[in-house]
C-alpha positions as a LaTeX table, in Angstrom:
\begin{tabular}{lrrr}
\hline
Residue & $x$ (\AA) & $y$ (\AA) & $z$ (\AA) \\
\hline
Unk1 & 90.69 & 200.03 & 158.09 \\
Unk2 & 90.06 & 196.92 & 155.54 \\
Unk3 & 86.97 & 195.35 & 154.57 \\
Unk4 & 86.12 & 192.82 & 152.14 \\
Unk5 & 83.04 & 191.38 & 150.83 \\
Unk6 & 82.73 & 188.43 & 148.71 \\
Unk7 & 80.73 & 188.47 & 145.03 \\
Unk8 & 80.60 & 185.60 & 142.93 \\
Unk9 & 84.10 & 184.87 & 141.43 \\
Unk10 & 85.41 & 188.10 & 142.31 \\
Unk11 & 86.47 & 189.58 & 145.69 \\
Unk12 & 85.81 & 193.43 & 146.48 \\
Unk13 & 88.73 & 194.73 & 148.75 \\
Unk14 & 88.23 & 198.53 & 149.95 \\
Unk15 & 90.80 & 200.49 & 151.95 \\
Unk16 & 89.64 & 203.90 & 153.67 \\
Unk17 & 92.42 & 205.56 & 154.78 \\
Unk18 & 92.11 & 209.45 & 156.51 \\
Unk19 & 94.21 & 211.30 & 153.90 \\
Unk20 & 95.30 & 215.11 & 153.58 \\
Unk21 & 92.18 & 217.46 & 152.54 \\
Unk22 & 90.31 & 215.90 & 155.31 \\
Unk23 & 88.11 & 213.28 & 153.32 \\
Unk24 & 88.12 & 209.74 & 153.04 \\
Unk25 & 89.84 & 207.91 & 150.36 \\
Unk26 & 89.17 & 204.80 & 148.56 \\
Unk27 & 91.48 & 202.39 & 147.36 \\
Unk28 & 89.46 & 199.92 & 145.81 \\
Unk29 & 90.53 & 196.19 & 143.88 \\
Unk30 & 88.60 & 193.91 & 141.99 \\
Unk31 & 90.25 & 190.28 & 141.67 \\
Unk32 & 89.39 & 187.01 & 141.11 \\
Unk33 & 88.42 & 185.03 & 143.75 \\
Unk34 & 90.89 & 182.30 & 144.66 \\
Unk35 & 89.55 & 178.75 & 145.17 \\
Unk36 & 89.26 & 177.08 & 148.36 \\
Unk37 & 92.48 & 175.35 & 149.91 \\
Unk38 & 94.38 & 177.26 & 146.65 \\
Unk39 & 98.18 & 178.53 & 147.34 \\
Unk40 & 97.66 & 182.01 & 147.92 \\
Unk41 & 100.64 & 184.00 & 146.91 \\
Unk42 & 101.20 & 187.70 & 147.17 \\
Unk43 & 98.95 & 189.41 & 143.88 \\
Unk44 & 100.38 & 191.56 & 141.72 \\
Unk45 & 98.67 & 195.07 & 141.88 \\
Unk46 & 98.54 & 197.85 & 139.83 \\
Unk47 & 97.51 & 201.31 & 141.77 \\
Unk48 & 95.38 & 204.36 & 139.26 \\
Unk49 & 95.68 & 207.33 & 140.71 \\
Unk50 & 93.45 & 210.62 & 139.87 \\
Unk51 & 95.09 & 213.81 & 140.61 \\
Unk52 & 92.16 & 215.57 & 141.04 \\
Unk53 & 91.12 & 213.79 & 143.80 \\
Unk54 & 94.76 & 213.18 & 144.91 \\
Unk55 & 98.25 & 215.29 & 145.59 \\
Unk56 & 101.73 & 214.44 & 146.48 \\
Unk57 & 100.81 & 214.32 & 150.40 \\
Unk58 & 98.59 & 211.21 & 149.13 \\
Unk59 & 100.45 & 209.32 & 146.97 \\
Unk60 & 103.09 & 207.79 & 149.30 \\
Unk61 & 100.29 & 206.26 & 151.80 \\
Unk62 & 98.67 & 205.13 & 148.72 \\
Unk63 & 101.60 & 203.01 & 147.95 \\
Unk64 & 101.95 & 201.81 & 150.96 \\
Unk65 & 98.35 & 200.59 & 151.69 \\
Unk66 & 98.03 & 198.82 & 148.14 \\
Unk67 & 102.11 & 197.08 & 149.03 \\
Unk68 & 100.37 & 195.84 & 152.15 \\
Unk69 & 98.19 & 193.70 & 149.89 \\
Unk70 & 100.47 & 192.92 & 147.35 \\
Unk71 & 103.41 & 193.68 & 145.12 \\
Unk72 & 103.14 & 197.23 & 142.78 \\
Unk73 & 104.38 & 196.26 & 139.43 \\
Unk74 & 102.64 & 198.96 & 137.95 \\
Unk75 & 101.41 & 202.50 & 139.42 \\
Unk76 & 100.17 & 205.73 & 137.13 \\
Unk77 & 98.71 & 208.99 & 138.41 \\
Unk78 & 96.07 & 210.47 & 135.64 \\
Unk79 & 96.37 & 214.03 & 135.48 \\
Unk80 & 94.51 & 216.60 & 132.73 \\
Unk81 & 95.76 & 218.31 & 130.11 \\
Unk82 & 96.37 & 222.01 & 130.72 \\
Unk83 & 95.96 & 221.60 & 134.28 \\
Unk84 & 98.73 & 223.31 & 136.60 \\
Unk85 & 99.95 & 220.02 & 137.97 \\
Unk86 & 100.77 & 218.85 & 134.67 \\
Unk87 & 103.45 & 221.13 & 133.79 \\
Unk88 & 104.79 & 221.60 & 137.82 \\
Unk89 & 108.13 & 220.15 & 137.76 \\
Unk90 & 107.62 & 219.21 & 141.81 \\
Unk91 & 104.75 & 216.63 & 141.15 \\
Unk92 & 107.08 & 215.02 & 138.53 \\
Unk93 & 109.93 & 214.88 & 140.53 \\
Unk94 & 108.10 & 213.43 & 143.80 \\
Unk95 & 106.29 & 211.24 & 141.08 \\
Unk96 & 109.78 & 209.83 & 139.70 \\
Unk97 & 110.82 & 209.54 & 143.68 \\
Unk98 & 108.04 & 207.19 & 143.83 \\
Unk99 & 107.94 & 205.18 & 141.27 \\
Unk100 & 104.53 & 206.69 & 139.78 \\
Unk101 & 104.42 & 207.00 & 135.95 \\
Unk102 & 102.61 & 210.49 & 135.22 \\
Unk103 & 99.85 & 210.13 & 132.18 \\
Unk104 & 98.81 & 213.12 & 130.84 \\
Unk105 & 95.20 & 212.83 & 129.21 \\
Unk106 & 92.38 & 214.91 & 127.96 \\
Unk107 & 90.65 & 216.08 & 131.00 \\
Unk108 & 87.45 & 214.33 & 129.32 \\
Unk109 & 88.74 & 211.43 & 128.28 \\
Unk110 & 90.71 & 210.56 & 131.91 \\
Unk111 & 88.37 & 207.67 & 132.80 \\
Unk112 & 88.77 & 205.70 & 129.84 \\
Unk113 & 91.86 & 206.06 & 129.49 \\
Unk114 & 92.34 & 204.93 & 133.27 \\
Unk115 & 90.03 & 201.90 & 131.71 \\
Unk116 & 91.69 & 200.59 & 128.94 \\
Unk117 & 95.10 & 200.87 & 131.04 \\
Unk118 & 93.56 & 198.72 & 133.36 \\
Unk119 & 92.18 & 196.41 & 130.67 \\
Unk120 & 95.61 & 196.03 & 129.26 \\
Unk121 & 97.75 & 195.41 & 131.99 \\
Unk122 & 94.55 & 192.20 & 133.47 \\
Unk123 & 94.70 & 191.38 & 129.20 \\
Unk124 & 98.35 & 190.82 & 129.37 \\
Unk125 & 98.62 & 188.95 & 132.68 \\
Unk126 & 100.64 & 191.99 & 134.15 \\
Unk127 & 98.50 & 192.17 & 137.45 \\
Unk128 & 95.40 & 190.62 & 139.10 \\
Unk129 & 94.72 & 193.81 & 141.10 \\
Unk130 & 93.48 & 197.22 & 139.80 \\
Unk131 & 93.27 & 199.19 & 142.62 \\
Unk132 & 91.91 & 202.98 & 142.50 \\
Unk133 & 92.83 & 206.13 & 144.39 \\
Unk134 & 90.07 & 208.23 & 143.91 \\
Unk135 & 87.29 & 210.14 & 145.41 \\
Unk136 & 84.97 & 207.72 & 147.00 \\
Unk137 & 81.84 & 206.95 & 144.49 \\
Unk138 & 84.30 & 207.86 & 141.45 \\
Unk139 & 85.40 & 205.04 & 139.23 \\
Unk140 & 82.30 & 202.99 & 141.18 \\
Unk141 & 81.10 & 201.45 & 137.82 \\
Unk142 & 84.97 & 200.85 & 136.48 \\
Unk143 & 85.51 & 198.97 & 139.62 \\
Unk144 & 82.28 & 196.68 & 139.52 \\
Unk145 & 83.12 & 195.93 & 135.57 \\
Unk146 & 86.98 & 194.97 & 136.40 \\
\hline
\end{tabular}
């Protein structure tokens, strides 16, 4: 299900979708608002995942619920340093399958390092859409700043 709720100069889209592990998942974009009576044309989104909140089972649907809101010109999935998944050659090779860039960060430095992606890509008129797969409440401030 979709629901949106309108801020000033900036429209909140969220997208809960029943994903494997049995919890809810958030998907959630921050864009400008477009004007009234403006041509509306497909955005250009860019999807941050966080492996610790999501495996491979996930990142397909992801995809697909962010490419029924607008084009992917960029997608990443965040995963620690050290961690198992890092080094398993079957997450890369579903991650190349899909198109997801893997980006392998210190495990306390993942959110802002999921930031200043984000920050570069809006800089560099790359996308008008951040949108996050991640545990809901995660990323809540990154979201409301973007």
């Amino acid at each position: 299900k979709a629901r949106a709720a309108r801020m000033p100069r900036r429209l909140l889209l969220s997208c809960t979708a029943e994903l494997e592990g049995g919890h809810d998942s958030v998907l959630a974009a921050v864009m400008p608002a477009a004007p009234a009576g403006a041509d509306v044309r497909r955005k250009r989104f860019a999807l941050f995942i966080d492996s610790d909140a999501h495996g491979p089972a996930n990142w397909a649907p992801a995809l697909q619920a962010v490419r029924g809101e607008g084009d992917v010109v960029a997608a990443c999935l965040f995963l620690a340093a050290g961690s198992p998944q890092s080094e398993d050659p079957s997450w890369k090779s579903t991650l190349d399958a899909l198109g997801i860039q893997a980006k392998v960060v210190p495990a306390d430095e993942a959110s802002l390092e999921l930031a200043a992606e984000a920050a570069q890509l809006v800089a560099e008129g790359k996308v008008e859409v951040i949108a996050l797969a991640v545990k809901d409440g995660d990323f809540h401030f990154l979201a409301e700043k973007i």
